[in-house]
N, C-alpha and C positions, 0 to 999 in steps of 0.2 A: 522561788523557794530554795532553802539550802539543803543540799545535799552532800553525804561525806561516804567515801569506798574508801577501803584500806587498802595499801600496797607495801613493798620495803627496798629498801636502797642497800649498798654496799660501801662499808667503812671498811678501808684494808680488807680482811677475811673476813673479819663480824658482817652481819645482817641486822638492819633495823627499823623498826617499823616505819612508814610514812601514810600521814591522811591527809586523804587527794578528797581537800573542801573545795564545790561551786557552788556558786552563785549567781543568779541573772536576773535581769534589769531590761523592762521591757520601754526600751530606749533603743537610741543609735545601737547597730550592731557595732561591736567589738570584743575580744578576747583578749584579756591579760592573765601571764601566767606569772607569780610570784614563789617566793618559799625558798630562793637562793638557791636558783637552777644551773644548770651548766648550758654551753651551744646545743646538744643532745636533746637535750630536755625542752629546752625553748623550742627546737626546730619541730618539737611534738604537733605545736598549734597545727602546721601546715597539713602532718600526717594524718590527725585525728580527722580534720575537716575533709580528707577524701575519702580515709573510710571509712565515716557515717554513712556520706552518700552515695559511696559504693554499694556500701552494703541495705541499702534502700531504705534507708531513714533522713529524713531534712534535719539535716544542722540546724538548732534553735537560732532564729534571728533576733538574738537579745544581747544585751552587752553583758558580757560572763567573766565573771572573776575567779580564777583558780591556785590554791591556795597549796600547798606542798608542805604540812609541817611533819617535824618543829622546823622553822625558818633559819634558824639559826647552824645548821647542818646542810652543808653544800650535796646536792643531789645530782648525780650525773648516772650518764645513759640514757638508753632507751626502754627501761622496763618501767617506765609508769604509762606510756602509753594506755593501756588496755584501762588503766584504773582511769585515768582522766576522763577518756572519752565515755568510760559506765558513770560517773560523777554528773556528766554532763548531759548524758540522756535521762537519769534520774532526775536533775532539776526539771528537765525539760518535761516529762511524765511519762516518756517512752518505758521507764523503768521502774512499777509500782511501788511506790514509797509505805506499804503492806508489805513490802520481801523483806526482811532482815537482814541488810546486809550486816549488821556488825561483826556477824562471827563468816564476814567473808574475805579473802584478802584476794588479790588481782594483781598477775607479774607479766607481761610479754609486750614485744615489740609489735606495732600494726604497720604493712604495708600498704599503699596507695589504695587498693585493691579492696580492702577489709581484710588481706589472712594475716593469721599472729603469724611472727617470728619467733626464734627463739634467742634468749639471751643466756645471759654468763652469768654464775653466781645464783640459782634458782637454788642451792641447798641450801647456801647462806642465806635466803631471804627464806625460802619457807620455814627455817631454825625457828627464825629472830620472827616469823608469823607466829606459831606455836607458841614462843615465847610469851609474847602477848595476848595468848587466851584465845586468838581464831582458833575455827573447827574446819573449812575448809578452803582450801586456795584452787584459783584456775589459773591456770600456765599453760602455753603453750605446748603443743604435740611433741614437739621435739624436747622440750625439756619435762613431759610427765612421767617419762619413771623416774628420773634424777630426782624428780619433788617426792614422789610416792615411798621413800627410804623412811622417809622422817615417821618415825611413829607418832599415832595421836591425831595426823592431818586426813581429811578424807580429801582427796588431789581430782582433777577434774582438767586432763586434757581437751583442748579447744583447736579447733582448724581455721575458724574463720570468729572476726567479731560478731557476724549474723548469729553462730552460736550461740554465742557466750548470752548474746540481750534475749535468745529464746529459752533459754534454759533458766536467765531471772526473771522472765516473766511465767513461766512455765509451762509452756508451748510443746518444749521438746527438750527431757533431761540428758545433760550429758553424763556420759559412763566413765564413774571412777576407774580409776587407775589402782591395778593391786600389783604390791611388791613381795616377790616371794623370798624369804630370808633363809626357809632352808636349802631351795635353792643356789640362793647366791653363796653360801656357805661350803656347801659342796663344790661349787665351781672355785673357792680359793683351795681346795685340795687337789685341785691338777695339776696333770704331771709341767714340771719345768723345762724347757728346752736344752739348758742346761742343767749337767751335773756333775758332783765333784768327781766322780770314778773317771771323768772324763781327762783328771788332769795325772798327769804322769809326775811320779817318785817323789818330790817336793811333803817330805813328810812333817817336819819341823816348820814348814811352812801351815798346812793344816792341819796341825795340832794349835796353832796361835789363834786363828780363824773361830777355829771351835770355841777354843776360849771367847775371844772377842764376842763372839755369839752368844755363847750361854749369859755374859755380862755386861752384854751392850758396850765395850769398848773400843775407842778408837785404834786405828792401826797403821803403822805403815811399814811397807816393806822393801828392801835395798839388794838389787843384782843387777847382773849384766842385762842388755836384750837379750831378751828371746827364752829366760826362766820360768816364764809362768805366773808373773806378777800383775797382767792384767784378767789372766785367764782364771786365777784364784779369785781376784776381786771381783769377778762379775757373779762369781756362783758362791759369794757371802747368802744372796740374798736366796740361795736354794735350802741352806742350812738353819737359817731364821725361823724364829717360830709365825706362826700364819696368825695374822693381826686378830687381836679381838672385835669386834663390829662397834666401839666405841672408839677406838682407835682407828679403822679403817672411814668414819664417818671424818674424824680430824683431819685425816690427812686427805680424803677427797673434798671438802670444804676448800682446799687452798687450790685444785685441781679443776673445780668449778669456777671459783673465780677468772683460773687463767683461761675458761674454757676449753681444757683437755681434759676431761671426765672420758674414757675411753667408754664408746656405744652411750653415751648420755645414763652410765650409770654410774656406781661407786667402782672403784678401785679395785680389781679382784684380788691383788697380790702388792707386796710390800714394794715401795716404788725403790728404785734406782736410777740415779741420776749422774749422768757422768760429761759435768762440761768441756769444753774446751779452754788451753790454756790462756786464749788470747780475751777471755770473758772479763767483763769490767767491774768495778766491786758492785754499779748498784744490780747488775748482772746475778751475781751471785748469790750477795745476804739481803736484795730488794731493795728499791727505792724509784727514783723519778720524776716530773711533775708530778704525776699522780700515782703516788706509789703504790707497786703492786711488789708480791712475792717476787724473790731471788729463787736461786740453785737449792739453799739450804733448805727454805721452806720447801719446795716442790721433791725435797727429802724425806718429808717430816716425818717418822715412824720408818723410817725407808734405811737408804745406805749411799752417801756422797761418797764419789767414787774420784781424785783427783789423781791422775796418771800426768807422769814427769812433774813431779811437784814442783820444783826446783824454775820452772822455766815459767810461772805461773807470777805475776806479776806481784813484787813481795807488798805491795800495799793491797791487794786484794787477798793475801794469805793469813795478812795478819791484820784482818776486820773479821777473820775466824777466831779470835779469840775472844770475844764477848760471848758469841752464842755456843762456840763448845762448853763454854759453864755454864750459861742460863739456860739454854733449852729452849730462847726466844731471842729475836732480834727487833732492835726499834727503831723506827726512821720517825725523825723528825722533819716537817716542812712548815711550812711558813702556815699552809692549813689546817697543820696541826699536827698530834704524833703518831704512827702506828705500830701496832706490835705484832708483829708478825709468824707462828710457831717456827721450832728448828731442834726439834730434839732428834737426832740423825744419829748413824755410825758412821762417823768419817774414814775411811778408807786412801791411805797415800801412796804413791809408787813411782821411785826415781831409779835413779843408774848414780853408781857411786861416784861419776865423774862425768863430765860431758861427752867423752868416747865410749863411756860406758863401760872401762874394764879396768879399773882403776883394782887391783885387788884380786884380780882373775887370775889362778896359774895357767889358762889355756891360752890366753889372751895378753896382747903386750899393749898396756897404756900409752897411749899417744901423748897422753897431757905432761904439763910440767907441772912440777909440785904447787905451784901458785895457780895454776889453772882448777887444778883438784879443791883446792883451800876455794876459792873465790864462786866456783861452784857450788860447794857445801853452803858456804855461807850467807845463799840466798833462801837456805832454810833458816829463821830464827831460833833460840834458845828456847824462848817463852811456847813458839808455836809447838817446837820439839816435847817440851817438857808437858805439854798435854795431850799426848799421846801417848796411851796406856803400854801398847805393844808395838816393839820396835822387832825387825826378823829378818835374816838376811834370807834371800832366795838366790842360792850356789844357780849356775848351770846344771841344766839336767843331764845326767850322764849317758849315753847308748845303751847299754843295758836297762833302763827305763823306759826308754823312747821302743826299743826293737821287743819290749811284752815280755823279756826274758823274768822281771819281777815281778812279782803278787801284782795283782789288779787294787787299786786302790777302792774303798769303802764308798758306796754310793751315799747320793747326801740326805735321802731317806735314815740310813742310818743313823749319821752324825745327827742331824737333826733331831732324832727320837732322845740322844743324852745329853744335845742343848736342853728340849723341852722340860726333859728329867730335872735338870740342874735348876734351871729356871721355877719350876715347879717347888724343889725343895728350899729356893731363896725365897718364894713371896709367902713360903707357910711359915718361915722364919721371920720375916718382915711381920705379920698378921698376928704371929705368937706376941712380939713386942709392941703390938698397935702402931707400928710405921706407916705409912701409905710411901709406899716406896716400889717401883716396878723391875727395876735391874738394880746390879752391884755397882755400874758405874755413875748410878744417880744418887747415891747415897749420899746424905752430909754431914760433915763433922760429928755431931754428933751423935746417929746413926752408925758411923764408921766405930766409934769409940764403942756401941754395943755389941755391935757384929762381927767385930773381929780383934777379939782377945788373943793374945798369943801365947802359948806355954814358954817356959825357958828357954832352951835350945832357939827356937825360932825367935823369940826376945834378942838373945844372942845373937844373933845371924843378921835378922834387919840393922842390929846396931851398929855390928862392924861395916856392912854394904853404904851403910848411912853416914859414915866418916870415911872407907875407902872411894867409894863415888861423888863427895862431894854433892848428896843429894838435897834438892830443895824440900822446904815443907810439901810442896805440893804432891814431890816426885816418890815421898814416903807415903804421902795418903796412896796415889796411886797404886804402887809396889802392893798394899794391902786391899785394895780392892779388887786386883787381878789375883792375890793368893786367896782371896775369900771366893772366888769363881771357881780355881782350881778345885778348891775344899769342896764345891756345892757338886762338880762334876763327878766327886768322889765320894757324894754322899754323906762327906763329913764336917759333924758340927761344929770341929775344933780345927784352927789353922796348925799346921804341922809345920819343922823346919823344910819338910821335901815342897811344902806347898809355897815357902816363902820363896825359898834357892830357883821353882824354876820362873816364878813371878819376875825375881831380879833377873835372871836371865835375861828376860824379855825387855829388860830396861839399860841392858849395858851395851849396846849396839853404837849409841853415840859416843861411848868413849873409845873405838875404833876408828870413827871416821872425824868426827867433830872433837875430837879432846886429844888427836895422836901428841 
């Protein structure tokens, strides 16, 4: 007889369904598996056939053909296991063809033994089950709270495949798995290990930050060692607003995949991610034989964090220019394309020069003037010019460092007039029917509703805009970090003080790169 179990595979980050059809033939034994499997999947035959009879049921002695559609879609891993072998007990009548499995779908790895394992990617597959109109899925122990997020699934952790065939036949039900949201809600309201009060005097440093924050922009920032340039970028993400739970689902989607879902649940806190320089591009923005998320995705909703820019290999710096506009990155392979999210705050931080004090009155640079130049100029224009906020970080003085100044603002604080600001952008986006979530996502023409200028300020961009030699791009930008300032401030209209300290924030390269 034929029987059919649902399960779901993994495309790049998507989820999609697969039906695990057999068939048997009471002939020669034999097993064939079809449906354009990978080694993973083929090496299932061997698994399945010992934990059946681990788990104290006889392998059907028939010739079984098993089917993996749509066929046309390369399937890899090990998460059809569990469906195969319910396929296969169903032909065989271990598993009453009276259950309904249609609205059931089946994800986990079997060991020799009969226990499931757990696999990668169980958000993504139980999505793309949902998708599909199942009600409930059985996955693995270790992956049933990761399943149990998705609203709408009723989830059904399993220990053993002995389980799973008593519970469809209805012997002994297993006990759903419940995911509690206000829970997990409250737990992204704790406290951070880091905090900004923690960083000493660099005040024009975060004051940029804040901004960036309230507007989702990127940032880089330029001093000597030892300023506070790596110690402000790690505590961006304490000043962030706390993901909303459709947001915090995106970005652990890419986190399942890699299986690093931290405790096999969702994400409590905005990711941050901070590679190394010596990382490769498909490292970075993803790729591979079989391509998986980069640096960017494993960002996504989060904050890339690149310390010593400069030293970062410039064809891996400039394959960041695609996805700081799109918000997505795509790899192409011979199997086909994937897209992969990347909508991030990029975060950069270098030394003005290879000794690092290029600029320093405390400090005597060691380089030659062509050392300095040849330095810089492993940072590009293009890469430059998409970066919202540029900000020099001075040396911290002693009177900073020995507490004799004001204690600097905890990032509770700051954070409460990001949210504000953010807050007063998306009633302003809603008031004009945008779907639009920050200032720096904004597009052309979006930018042309939201940020009118009165005269004076008219004025002022104009001049900054023929004295800096600015590109079109570099003008959108300018108005999207003064339309931040404005939202910080409550107000509806860009002012000139809103424009002047915007350009501020963008004339740092004609210091270093335009001397």
């Amino acid at each position: 007889m034929l029987s059919r179990i649902y399960s779901a595979g993994i495309r790049g980050v998507d989820g999609f369904e697969v039906t695990v059809e057999c068939i048997g033939w009471d002939r020669l034994p034999n097993f064939e598996l079809v449906g354009l499997p990978d080694n993973a999947v083929k090496e299932s035959r061997e698994r399945v056939k010992s934990a059946c009879e681990n788990s104290g049921f006889a392998f059907p002695r028939l010739d079984l053909m098993v089917n993996l559609a749509p066929a046309h879609l390369r399937k890899e891993g090990s998460s059809f296991d569990l469906a195969i072998i319910c396929s296969i007990l169903q032909c065989n009548g271990d598993i009453p063809y009276q259950k309904d499995l249609s609205l059931y779908a089946m994800v986990g790895e079997l060991s020799l033994s009969g226990e499931l394992r757990g696999v990668e990617g169980v958000l993504c597959m139980c999505l793309a089950a949902r998708e599909a109109g199942r009600k409930y899925v059985i996955v693995p122990r270790q992956n049933a709270k990761e399943a149990s997020v998705v609203e709408g699934l009723t989830v059904y952790g399993a220990d053993t495949l002995r389980d799973v065939v008593w519970h469809l036949q209805g012997k002994k039900q297993l006990v759903a798995e419940e995911f509690d949201k206000l829970s997990f809600l409250d737990q992204q309201q704790s406290r951070f290990f880091e905090d900004m009060a923690d960083v000493r005097g660099q005040h024009t440093a975060k004051r940029a930050l804040e901004i960036a924050a309230a507007g989702g922009h990127h940032v880089l920032m330029i001093g000597p060692p030892g300023s506070g340039k790596s110690m402000l970028s790690k505590r961006l993400a304490t000043i962030l607003p706390h993901m909303t739970f459709e947001e915090t689902l995106e970005a652990s989607r890419v986190y399942s995949v890699m299986g690093q879902l931290p405790g096999g649940m969702l994400l409590p806190r905005r990711p941050f991610r901070s590679p190394h320089h010596s990382v490769s591009t498909p490292g970075l923005v993803g790729g591979g034989t079989i391509p998986k998320p980069g640096e960017i995705s494993l960002a996504h909703h989060g904050v890339l964090f690149l310390d010593e820019l400069p030293e970062f290999s410039k064809t891996v710096t400039e394959s960041l220019r695609q996805p700081l506009e799109d918000g997505e990155v795509t790899v192409t392979r011979a199997s086909g394309r994937y897209t992969f999210p990347s909508r991030f705050m990029m975060v950069c931080a270098m030394n003005p020069c290879r000794c690092g004090y290029y600029g320093d009155p405390q400090h005597q640079c060691t380089c030659t003037e062509r050392d300095v130049r040849k330095y810089l100029d492993k940072v590009s224009g293009p890469l430059l010019d998409r970066l919202d906020i540029q900000v020099e970080v001075p040396a911290v003085t002693y009177d900073d460092m020995s507490g004799k100044t004001a204690k600097g603002e905890p990032s509770s604080a700051i954070r409460a007039r990001v949210c504000a600001a953010r807050e007063f952008a998306l009633a302003r986006f809603a008031a004009a029917g945008d779907k639009c979530t920050s200032n720096a996502s904004m597009t052309p023409a979006q930018l042309r509703r939201h940020c009118k200028l009165d005269e004076e300020a008219d004025a002022l961009l104009a001049q900054a805009f023929a004295s800096m030699g600015l590109s079109a791009r570099g003008h959108d930008r300018i108005l999207r970090v003064a339309r931040t300032i404005a939202d910080l401030d409550a107000s509806p209209s860009i002012t000139a003080d809103h424009i002047a300290e915007a350009i501020q924030y963008r004339s740092l390269d004609r210091k270093y790169w335009n001397r």
